[in-house]
C-alpha positions as a printed NumPy array, in Angstrom:
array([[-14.261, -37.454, -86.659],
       [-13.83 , -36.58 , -90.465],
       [-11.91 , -32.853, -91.048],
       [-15.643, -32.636, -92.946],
       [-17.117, -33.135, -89.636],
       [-14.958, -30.615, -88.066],
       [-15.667, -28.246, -90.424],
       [-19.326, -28.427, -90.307],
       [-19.053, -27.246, -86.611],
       [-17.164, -24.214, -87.303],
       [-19.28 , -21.043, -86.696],
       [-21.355, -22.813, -83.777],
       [-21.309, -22.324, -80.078],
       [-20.646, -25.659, -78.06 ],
       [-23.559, -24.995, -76.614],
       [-26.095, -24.88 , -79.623],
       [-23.634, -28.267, -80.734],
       [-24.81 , -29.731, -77.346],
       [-28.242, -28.578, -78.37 ],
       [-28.218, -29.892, -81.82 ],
       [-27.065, -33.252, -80.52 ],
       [-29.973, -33.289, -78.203],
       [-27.353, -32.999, -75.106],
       [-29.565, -32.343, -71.602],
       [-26.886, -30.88 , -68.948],
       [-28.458, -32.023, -65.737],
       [-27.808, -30.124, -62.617],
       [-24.493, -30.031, -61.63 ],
       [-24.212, -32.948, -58.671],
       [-22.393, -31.892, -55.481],
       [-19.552, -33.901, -54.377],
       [-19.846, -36.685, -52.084],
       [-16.401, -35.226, -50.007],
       [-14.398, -32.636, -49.593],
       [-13.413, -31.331, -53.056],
       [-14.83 , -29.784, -56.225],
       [-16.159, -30.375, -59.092],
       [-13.603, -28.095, -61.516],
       [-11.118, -25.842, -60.464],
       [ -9.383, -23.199, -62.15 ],
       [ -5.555, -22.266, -62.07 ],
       [ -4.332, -18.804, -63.304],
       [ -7.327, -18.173, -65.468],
       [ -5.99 , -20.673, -68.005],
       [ -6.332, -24.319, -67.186],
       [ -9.216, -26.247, -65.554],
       [ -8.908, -29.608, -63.52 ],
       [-11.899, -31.427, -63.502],
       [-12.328, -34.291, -60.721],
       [-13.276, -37.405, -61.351],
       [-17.122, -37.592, -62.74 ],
       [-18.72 , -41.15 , -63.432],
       [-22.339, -41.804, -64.573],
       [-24.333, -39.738, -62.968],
       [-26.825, -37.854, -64.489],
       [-27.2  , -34.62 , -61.751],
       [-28.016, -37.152, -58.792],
       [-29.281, -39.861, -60.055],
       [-26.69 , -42.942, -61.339],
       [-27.227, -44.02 , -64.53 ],
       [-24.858, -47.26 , -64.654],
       [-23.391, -49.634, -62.042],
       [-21.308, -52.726, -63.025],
       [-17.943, -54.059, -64.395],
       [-17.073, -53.951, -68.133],
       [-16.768, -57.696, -68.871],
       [-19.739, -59.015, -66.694],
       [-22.534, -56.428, -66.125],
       [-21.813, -54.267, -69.735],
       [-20.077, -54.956, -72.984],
       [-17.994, -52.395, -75.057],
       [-20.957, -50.371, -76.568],
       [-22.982, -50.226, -72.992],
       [-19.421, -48.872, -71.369],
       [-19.163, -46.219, -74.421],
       [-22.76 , -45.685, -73.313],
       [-21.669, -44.739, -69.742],
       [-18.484, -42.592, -70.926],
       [-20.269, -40.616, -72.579],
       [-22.492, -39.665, -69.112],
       [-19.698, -39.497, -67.128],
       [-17.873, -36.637, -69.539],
       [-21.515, -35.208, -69.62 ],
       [-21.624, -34.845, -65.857],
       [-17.345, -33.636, -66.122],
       [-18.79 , -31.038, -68.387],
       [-21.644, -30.089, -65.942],
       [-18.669, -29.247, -63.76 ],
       [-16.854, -27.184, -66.537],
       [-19.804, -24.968, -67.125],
       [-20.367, -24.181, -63.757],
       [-16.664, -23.795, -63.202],
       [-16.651, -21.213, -66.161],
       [-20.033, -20.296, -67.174],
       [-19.613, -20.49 , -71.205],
       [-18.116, -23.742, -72.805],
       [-16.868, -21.077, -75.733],
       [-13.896, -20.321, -73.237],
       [-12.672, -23.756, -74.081],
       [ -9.553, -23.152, -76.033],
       [ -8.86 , -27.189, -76.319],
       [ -8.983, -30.022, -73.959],
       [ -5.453, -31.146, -73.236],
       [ -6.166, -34.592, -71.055],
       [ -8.687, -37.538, -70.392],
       [ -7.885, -40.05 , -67.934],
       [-10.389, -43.115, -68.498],
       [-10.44 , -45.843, -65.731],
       [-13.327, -48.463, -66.661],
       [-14.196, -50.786, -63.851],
       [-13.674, -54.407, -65.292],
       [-12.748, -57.817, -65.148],
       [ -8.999, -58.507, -65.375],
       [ -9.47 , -60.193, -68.677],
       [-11.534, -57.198, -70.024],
       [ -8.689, -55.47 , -72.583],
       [-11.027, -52.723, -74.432],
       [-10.417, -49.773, -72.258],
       [ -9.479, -47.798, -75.136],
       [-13.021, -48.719, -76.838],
       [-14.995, -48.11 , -74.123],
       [-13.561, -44.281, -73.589],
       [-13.975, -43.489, -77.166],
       [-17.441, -42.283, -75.516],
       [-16.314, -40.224, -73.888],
       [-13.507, -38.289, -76.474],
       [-17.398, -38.816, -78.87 ],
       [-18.955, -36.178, -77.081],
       [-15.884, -33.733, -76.95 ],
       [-15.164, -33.815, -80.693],
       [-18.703, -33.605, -81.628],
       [-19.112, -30.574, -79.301],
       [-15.742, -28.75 , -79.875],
       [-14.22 , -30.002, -82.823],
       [-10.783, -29.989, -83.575],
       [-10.501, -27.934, -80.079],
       [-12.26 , -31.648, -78.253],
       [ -9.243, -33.483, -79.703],
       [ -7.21 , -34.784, -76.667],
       [ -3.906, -36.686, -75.12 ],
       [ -5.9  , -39.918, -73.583],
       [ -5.064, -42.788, -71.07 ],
       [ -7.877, -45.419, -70.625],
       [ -7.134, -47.855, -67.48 ],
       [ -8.467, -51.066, -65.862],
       [ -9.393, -50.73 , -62.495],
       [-10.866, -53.745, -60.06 ],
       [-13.147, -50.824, -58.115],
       [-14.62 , -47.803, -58.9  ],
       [-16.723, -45.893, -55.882],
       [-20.327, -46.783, -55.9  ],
       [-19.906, -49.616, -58.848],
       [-19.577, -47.116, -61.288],
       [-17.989, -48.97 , -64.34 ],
       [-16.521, -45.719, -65.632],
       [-14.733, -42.082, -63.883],
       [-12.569, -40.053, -65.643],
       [-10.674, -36.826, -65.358],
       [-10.02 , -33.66 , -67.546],
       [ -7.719, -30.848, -67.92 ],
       [ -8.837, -28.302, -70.276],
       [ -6.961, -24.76 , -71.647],
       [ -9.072, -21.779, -71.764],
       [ -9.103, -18.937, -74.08 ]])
């Protein structure tokens, strides 16, 4: 994103960005174990568990990068799986204007061992945080191959955010 870009977001709430974007938050989906969507530690930082592409309960993708999708149809399911990671968030914190930055992203993309474009493939993902918090959505990032992913998904990732 363009320091233009940035700019142009200054002033806004993430939430009338998500709006403006034409961003639906779906109900948040409960966990299929024993664990949480987002938790809090000392009213500062905020693990979110891994979220794949689900959209509330219904899943969106299933596949391996490198036989069922290619790069832009895994970008295409990053960017519901940080959707449903920020489901989490916002019921985890109530307003997304809390965020102070997001510190971490751990990709994993479900592919074929030849498949190389990890990196690609999350830029879906770290999409929808810089167009919703700017500067603030910029993040450290690792994007990893993985043989399996629960319930096919072909992408889960992880988050660590810093509060205000």
């Amino acid at each position: 994103m363009s320091l233009s870009a940035f700019q142009s977001l200054k002033g806004k709430t993430p939430e009338e960005r998500i709006a403006e974007l034409g961003i639906d938050l779906p109900a948040k989906r409960q966990p299929v174990g024993n664990y949480t969507g987002a938790v809090s530690t000392a009213g500062k930082l905020v693990f979110i568990a891994g979220h794949g592409t689900f959209a509330g309960g219904q899943q969106t993708h299933k596949g391996k990068l490198g036989r069922e999708y290619d790069v832009e149809e895994g970008k295409k399911a990053a960017r519901v799986a940080m959707i449903s990671a920020l489901v989490s968030l916002k019921a985890e914190i109530g307003d997304l204007s809390r965020v102070k930055r997001v510190v971490r992203v751990l990709g994993m993309v479900n592919c074929m061992p030849d498949f190389e474009r990890q990196p690609e493939v999350m830029d879906g993902a770290s999409d929808v945080l810089t167009s919703i918090f700017g500067e603030a959505g910029v993040h450290a990032r690792a994007a990893v191959g993985f043989c399996s992913l629960p319930f096919g998904m072909p992408i889960e990732l992880e988050a660590v955010v810093e509060l205000h």
